[in-house]
C-alpha positions in Angstrom: 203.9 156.5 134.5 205.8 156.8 130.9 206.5 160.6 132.0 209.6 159.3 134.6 211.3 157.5 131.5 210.7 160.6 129.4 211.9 163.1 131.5 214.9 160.6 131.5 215.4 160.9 128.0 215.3 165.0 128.3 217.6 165.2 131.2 220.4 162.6 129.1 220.3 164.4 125.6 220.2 167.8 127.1 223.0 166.8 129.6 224.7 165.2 126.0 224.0 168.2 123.8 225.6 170.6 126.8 228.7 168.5 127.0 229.0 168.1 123.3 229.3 171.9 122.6 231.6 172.6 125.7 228.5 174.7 127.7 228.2 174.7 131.3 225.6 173.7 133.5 221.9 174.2 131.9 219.4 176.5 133.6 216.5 175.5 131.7 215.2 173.1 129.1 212.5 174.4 126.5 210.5 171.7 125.0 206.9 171.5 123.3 204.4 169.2 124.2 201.2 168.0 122.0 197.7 167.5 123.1 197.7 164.5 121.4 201.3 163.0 122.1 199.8 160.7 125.2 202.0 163.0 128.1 200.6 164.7 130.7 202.5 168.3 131.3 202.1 168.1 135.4 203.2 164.8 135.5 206.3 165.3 133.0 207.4 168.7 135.5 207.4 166.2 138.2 209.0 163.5 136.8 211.6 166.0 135.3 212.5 167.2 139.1 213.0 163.6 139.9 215.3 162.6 136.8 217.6 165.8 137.3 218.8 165.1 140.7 222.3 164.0 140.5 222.7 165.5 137.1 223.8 168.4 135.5 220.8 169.9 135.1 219.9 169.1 139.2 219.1 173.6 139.2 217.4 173.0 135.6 213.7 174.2 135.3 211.4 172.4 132.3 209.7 174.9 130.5 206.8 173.3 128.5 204.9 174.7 125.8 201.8 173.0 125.5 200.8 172.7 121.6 196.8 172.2 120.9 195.5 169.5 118.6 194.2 171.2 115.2 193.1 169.4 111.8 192.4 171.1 108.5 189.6 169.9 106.6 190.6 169.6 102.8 186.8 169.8 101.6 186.3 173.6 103.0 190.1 174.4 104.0 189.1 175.4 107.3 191.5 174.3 109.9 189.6 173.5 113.7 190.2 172.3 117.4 190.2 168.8 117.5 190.1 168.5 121.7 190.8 165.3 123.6 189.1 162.9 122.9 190.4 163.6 119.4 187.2 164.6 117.2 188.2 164.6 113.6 185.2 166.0 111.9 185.1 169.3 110.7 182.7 171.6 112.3 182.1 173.5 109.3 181.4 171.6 106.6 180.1 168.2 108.3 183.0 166.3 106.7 185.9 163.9 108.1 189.2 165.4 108.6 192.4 162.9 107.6 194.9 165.7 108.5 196.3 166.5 111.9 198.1 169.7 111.5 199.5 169.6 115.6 199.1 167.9 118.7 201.3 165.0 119.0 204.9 167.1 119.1 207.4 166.1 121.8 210.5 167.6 121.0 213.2 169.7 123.0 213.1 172.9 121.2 215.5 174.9 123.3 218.5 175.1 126.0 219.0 177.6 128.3 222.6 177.5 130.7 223.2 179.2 133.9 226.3 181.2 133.2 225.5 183.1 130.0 223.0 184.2 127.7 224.4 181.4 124.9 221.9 179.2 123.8 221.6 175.6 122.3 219.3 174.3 120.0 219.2 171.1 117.6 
């Protein structure tokens, strides 16, 4: 399960970036998630309550915004759903699509702390 060594990563750099701007303990961690980036959300959350322990963010919640896969077809400029497994062909036009507009992010997009309303972001 690649999710344990993930939420590893989340809990280190948002532990790092709360250290590195003085900010007390985090309450929350914001973070966006692809339907195509090969992580599973339930198993991340899990993995997430597991890596905090100890930490700074043991109280932290993971807040996950769960981004769906879209393409945009450059023949009819249509953009569509591309659903797991990852169909590529426009539904439109008939046409292969070589653009993937969203779907594979993985990124911490936000940092909420427990004492104030300040806010960290990279």
């Amino acid at each position: 399960m690649h999710e344990l060594s993930i939420a590893t990563a989340i809990v280190e750099r948002a532990a790092e970036l709360a250290r590195r701007h003085g900010l007390g303990p985090v309450a929350a961690v914001r973070l966006r998630v692809g339907e195509l980036a090969g992580v599973v959300p339930d198993a991340l959350r899990f993995s997430f309550e597991v890596a905090r322990e100890g930490t700074a963010l043991e109280a932290a919640r993971l807040d996950v915004d769960e981004i769906p896969a879209r393409a945009h077809c450059a023949a009819c400029e249509s953009d569509f759903a591309v659903g797991i497994p990852p169909f590529l062909w426009c539904p439109t036009c008939d046409r292969p699509s070589t653009r993937l507009l969203s779907g594979r992010e993985l990124e911490i997009t936000g940092i909420e702390l427990q004492e104030a309303t300040a806010r960290c972001a990279e």
